[in-house]
DSSP file (Angstrom, degrees, kcal/mol; ACC not computed):
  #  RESIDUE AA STRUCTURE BP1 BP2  ACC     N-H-->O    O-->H-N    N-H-->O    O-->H-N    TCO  KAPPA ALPHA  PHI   PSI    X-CA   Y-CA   Z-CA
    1    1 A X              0   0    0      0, 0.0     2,-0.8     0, 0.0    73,-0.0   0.000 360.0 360.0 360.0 125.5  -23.0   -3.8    4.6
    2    2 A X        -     0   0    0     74,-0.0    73,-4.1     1,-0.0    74,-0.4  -0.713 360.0-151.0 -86.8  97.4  -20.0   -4.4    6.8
    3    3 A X  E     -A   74   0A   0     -2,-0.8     2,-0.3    71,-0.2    71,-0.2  -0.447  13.9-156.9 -68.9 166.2  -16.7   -2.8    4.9
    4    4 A X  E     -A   73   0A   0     69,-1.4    69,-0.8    -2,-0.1    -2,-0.0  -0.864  20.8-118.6-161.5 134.0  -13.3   -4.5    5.6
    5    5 A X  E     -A   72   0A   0     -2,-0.3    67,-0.3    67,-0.2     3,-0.1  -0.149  21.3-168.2 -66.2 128.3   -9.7   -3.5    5.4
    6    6 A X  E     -     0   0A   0     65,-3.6     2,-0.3     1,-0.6    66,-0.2   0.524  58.5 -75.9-103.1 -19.5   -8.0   -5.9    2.8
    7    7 A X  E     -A   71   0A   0     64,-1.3    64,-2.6     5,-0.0    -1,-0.6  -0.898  54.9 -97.2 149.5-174.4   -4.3   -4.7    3.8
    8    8 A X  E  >  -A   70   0A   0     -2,-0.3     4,-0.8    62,-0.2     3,-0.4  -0.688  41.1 -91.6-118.5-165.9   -2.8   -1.4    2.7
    9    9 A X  T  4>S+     0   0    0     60,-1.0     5,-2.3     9,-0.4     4,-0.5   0.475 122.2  48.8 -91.6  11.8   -0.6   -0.9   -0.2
   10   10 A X  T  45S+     0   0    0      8,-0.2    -1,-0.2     3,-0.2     7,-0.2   0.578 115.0  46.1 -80.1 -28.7    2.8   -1.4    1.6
   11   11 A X  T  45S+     0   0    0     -3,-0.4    -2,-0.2     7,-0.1     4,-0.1   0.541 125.4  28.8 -96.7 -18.4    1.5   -4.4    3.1
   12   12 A X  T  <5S+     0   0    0     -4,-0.8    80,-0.2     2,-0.1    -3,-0.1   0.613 132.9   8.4-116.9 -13.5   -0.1   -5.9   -0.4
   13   13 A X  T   5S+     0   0    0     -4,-0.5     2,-0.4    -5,-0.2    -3,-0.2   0.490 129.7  16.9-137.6 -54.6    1.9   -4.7   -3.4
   14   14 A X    > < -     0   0    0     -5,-2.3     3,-1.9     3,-0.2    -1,-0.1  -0.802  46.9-169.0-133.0 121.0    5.2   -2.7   -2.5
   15   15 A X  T 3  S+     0   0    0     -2,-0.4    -1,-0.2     1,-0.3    -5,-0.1   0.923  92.1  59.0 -72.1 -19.4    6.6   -3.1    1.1
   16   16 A X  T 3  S+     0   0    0      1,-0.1     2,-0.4     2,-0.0    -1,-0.3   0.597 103.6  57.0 -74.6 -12.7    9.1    0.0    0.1
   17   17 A X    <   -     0   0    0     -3,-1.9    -3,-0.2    -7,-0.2    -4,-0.1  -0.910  60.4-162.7-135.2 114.5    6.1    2.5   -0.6
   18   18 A X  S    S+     0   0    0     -2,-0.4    -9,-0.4     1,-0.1     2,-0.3   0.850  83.9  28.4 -69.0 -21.5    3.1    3.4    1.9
   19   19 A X  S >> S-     0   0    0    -10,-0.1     4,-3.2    -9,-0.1     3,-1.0  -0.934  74.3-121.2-168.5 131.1    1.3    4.6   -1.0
   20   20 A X  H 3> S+     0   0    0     -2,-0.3     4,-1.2     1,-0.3    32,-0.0   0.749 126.7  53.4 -50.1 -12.2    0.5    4.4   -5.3
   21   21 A X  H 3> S+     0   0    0      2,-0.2     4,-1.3     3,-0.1    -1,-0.3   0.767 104.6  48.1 -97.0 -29.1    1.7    8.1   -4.8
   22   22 A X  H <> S+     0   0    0     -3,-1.0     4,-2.8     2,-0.2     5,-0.3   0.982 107.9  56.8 -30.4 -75.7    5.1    6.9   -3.0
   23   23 A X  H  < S+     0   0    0     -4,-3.2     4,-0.2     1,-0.2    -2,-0.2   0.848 112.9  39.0 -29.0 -54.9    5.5    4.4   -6.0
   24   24 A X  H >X>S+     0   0    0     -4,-1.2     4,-2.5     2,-0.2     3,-1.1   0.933 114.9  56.2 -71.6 -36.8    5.3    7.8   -8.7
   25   25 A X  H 3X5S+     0   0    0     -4,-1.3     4,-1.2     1,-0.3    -1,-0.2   0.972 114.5  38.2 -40.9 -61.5    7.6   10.0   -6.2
   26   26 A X  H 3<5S+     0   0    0     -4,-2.8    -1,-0.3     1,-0.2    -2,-0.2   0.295 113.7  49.8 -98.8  32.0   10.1    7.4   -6.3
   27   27 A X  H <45S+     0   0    0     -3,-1.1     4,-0.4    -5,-0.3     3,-0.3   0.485 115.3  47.7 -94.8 -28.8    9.8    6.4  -10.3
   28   28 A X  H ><5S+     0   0    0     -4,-2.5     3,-0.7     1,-0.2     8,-0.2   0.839  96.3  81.4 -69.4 -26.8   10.1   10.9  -11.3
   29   29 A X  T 3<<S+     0   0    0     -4,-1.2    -1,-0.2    -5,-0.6    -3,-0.1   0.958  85.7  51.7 -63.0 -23.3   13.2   10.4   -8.6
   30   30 A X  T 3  S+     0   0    0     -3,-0.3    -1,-0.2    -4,-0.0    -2,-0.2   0.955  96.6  91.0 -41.7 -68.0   15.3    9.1  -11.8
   31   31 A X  S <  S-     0   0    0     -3,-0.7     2,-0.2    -4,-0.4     3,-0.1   0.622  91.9 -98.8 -23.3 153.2   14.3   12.2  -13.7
   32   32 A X     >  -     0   0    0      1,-0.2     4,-3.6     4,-0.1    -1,-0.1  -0.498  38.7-104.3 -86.9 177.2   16.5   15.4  -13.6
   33   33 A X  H  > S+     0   0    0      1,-0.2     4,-1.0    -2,-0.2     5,-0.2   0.880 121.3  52.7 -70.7 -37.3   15.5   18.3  -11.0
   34   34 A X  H  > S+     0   0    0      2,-0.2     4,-2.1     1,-0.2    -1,-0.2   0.992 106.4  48.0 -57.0 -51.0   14.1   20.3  -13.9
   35   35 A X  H  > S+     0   0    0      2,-0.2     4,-2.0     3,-0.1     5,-0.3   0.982 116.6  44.2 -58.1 -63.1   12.0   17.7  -15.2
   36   36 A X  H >X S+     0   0    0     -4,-3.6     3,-1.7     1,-0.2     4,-1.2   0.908 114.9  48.6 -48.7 -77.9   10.5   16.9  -11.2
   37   37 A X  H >X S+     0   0    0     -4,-1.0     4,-3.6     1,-0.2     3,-2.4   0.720 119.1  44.0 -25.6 -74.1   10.1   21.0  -10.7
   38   38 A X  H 3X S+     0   0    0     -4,-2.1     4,-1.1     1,-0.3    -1,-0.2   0.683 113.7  46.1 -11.1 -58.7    8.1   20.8  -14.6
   39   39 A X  H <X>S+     0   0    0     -4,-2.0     6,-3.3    -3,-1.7     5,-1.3   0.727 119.4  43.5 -82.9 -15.6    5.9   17.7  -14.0
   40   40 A X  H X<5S+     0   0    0     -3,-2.4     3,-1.1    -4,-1.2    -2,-0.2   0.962 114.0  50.9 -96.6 -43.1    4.9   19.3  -10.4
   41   41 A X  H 3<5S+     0   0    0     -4,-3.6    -2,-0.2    -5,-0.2    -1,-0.2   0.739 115.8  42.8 -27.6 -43.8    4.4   22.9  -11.9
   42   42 A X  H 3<5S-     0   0    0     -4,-1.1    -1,-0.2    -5,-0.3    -2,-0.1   0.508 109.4-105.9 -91.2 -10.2    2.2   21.7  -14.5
   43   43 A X  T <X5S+     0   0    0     -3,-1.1     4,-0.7    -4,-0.7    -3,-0.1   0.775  85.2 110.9  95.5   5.8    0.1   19.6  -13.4
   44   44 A X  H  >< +     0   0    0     -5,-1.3     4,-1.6     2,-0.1    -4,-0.2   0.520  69.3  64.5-101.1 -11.5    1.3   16.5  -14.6
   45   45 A X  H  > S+     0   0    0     -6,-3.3     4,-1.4     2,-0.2     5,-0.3   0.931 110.5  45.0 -69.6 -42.7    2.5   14.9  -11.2
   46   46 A X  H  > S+     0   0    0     -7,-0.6     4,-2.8     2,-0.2     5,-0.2   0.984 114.8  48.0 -55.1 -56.2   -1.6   15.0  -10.2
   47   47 A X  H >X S+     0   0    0     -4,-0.7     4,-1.9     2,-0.2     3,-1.4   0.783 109.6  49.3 -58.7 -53.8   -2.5   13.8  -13.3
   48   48 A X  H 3X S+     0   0    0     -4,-1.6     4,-3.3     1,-0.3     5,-0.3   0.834 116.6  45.7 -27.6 -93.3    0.1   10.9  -13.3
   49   49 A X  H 3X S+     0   0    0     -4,-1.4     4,-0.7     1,-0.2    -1,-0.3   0.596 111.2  48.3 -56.1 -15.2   -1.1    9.9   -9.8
   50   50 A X  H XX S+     0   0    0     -4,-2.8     4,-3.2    -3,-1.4     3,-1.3   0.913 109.2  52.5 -64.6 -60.9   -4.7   10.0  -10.4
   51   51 A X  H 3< S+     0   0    0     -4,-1.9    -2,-0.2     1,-0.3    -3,-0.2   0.870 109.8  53.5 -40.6 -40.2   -4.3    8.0  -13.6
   52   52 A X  H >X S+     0   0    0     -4,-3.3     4,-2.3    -5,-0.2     3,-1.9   0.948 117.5  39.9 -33.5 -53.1   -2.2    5.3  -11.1
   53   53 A X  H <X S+     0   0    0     -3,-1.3     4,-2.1    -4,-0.7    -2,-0.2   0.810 112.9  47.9 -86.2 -41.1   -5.1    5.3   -9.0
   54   54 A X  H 3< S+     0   0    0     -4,-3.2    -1,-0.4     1,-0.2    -2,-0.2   0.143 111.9  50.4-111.8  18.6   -7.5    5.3  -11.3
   55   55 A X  H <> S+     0   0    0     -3,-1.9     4,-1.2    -5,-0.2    -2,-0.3   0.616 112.9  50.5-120.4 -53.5   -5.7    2.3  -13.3
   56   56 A X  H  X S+     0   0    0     -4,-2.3     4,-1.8     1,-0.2    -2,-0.2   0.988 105.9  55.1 -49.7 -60.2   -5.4    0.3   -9.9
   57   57 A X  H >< S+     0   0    0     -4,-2.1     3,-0.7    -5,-0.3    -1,-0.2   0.966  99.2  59.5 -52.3 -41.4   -9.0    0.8   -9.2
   58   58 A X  H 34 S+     0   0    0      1,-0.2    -1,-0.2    -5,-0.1    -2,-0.2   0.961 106.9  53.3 -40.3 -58.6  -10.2   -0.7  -12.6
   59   59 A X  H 3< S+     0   0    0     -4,-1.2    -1,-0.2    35,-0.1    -2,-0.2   0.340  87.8  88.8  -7.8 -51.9   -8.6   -3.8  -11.5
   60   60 A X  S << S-     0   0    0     -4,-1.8     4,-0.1    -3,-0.7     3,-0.1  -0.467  87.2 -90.5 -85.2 158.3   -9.8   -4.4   -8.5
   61   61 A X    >   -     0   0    0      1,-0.2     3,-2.8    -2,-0.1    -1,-0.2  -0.016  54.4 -80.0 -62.6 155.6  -12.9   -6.3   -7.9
   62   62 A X  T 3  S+     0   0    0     16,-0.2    16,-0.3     1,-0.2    -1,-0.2  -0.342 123.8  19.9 -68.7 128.2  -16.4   -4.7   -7.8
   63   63 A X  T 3  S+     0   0    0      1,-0.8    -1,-0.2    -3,-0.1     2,-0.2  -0.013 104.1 111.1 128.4   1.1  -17.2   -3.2   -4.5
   64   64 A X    <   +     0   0    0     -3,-2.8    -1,-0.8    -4,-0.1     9,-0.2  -0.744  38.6 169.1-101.6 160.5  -12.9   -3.0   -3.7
   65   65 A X        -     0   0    0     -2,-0.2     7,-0.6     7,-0.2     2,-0.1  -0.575  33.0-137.4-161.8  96.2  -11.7    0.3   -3.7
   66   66 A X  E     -B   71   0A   0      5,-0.2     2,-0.4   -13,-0.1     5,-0.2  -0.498  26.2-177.3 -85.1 131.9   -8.2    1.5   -2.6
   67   67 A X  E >   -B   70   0A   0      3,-2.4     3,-5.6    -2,-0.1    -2,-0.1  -0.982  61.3 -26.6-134.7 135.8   -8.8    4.6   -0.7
   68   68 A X  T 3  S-     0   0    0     -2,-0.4   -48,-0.2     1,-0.4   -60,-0.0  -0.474 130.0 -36.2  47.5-131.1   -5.5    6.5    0.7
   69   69 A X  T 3  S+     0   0    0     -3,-0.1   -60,-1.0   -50,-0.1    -1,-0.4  -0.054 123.0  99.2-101.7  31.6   -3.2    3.7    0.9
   70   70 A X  E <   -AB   8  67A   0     -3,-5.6    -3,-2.4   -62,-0.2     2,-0.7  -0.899  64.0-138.2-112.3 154.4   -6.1    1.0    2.2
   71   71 A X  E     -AB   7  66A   0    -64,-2.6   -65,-3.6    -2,-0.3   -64,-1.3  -0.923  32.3-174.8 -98.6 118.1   -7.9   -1.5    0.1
   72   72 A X  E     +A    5   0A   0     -2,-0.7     2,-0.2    -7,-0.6   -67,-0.2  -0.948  14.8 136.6-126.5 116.3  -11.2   -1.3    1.3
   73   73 A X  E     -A    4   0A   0    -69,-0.8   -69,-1.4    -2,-0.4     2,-0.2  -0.759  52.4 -60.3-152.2-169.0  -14.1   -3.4    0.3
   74   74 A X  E     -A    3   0A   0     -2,-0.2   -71,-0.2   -71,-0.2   -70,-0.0  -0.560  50.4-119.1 -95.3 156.0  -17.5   -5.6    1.5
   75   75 A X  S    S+     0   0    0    -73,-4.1     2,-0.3    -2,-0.2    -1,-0.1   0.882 102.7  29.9 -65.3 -18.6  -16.7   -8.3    3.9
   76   76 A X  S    S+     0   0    0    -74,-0.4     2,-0.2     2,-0.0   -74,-0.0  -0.934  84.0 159.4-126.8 155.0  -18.0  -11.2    1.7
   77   77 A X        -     0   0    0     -2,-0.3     2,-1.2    -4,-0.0   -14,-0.1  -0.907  51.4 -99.8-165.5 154.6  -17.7  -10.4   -2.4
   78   78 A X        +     0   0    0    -16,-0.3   -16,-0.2    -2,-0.2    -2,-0.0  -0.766  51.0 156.8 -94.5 112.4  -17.5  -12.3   -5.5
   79   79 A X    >   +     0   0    0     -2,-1.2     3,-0.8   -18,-0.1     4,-0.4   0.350  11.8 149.6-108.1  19.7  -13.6  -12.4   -6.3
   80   80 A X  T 3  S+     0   0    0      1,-0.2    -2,-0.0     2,-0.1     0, 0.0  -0.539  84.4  21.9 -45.4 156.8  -13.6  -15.6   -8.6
   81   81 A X  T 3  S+     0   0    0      2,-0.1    -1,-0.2     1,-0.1     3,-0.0   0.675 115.8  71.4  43.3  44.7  -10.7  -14.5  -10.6
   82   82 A X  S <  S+     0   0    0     -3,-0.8     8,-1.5     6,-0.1     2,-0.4   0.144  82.2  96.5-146.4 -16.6   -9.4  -12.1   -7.9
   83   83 A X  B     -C   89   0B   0     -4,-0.4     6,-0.3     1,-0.2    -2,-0.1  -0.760  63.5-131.2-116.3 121.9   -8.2  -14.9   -5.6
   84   84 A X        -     0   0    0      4,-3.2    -1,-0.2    -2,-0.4    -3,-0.1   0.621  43.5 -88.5 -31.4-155.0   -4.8  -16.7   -4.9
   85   85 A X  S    S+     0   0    0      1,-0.2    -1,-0.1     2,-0.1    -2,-0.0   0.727 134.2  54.7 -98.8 -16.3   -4.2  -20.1   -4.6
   86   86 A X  S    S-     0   0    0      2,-0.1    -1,-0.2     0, 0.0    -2,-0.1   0.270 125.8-101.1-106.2  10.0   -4.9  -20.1   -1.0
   87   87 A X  S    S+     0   0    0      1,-0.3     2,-0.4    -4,-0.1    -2,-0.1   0.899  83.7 140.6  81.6  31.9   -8.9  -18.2   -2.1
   88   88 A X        -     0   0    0     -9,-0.0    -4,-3.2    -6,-0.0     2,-1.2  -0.874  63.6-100.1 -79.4 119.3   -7.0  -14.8   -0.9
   89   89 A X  B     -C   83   0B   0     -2,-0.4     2,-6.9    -6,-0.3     3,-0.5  -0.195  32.7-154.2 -49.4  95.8   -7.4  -11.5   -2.6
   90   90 A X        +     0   0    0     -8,-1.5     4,-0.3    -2,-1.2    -1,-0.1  -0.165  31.5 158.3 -77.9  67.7   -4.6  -10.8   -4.8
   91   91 A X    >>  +     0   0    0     -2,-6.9     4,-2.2     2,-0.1     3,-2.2   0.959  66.9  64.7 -56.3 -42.1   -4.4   -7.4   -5.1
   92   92 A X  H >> S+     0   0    0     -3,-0.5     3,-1.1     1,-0.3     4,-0.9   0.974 111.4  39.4 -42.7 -66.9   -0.3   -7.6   -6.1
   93   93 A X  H 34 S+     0   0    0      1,-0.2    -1,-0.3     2,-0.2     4,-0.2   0.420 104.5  64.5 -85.7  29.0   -1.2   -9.3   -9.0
   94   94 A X  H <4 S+     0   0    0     -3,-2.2    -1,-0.2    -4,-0.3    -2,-0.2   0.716 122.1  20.9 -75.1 -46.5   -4.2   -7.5   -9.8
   95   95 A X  H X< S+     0   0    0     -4,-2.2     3,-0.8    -3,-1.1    -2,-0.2  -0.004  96.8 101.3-120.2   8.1   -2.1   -4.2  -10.4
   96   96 A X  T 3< S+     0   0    0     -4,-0.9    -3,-0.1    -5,-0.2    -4,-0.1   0.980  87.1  45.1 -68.1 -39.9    1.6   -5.9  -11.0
   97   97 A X  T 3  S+     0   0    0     -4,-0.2    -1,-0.2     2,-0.1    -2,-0.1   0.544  77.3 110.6 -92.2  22.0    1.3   -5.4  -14.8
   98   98 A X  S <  S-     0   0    0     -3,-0.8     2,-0.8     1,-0.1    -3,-0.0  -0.421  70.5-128.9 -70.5 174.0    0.0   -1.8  -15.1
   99   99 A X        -     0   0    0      1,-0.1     4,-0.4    -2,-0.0    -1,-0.1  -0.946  24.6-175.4-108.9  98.5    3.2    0.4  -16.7
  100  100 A X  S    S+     0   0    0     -2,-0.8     4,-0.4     2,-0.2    -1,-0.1  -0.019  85.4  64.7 -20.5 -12.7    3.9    3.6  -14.6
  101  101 A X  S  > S+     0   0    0      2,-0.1     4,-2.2     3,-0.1    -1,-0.1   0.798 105.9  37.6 -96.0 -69.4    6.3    4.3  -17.0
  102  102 A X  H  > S+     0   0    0      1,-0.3     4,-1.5     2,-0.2    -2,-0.2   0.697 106.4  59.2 -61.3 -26.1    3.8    4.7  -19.6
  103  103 A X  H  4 S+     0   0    0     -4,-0.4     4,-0.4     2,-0.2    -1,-0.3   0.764 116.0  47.5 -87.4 -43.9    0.9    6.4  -17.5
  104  104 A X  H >> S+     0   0    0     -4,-0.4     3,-3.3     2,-0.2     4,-0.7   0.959 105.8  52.8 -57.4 -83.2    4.3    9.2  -17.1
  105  105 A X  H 3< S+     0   0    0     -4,-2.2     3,-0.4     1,-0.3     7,-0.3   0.551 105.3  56.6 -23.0 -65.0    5.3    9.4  -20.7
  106  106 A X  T 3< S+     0   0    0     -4,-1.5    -1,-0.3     1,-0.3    -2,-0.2   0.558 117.0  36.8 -43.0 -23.4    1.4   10.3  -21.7
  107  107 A X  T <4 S+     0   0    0     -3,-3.3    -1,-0.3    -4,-0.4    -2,-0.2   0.791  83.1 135.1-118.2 -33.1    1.6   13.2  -19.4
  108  108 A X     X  -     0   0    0     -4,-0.7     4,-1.6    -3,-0.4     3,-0.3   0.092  41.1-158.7  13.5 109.8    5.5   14.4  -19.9
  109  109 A X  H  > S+     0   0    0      1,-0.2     4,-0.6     2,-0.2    -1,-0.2   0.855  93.8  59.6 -94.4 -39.1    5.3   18.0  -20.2
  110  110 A X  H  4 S+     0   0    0      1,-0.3     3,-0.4     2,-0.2    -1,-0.2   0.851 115.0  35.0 -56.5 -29.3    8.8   17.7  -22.0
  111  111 A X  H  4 S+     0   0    0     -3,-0.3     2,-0.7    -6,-0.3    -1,-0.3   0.896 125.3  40.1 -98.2 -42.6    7.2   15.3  -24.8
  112  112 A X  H  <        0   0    0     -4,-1.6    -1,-0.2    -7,-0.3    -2,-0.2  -0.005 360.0 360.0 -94.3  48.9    3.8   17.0  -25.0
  113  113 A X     <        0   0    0     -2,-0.7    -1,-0.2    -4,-0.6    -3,-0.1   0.418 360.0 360.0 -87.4 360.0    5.1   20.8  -24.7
């Protein structure tokens, strides 16, 4: 089976972030210095970006797989209901609506202390 680069995630979902771990960097950057120091001390910044990852990856179609920042899959696939308008993999809107917000909150040291 012939894998094949589907874009990366700067190039398919946010041009401002090489990476779903970019994306969490700069959503904590709101957050006071205490709070960032906390969530990376404890062990909630990994979890928070696995759970990203691992919310993105549901998403995607079977055999796609975002690895680092690439979306990585087989070269022919079944995407019905994966596909633009132009029969394109739509990763953006695959992953637009998970909430990052919420995938933090759950892990908050501050709320779950």
């Amino acid at each position: 089976m012939t894998n094949t680069i589907y874009g990366t995630w700067c190039n398919t979902v946010n041009t401002y972030a090489s990476s779903p771990d970019d994306e969490v960097e700069a959503y904590i950057t709101g957050g006071g210095s205490h709070w960032r120091e906390l969530l990376e001390t404890s062990g909630a910044l990994d979890r928070i970006k696995s759970e990203y990852r691992d919310e993105i990856d549901a998403r995607l179609p079977p055999d796609v797989a975002l690895v680092g920042e690439q979306f990585i899959g087989p070269e022919e696939g079944e995407f019905d209901g994966y596909v633009d308008a132009d029969g394109e993999l739509d990763i953006a809107a695959l992953v637009e609506d998970i909430d990052l917000g919420e995938i933090v909150e759950k892990h908050d040291p501050d709320i779950h202390a």
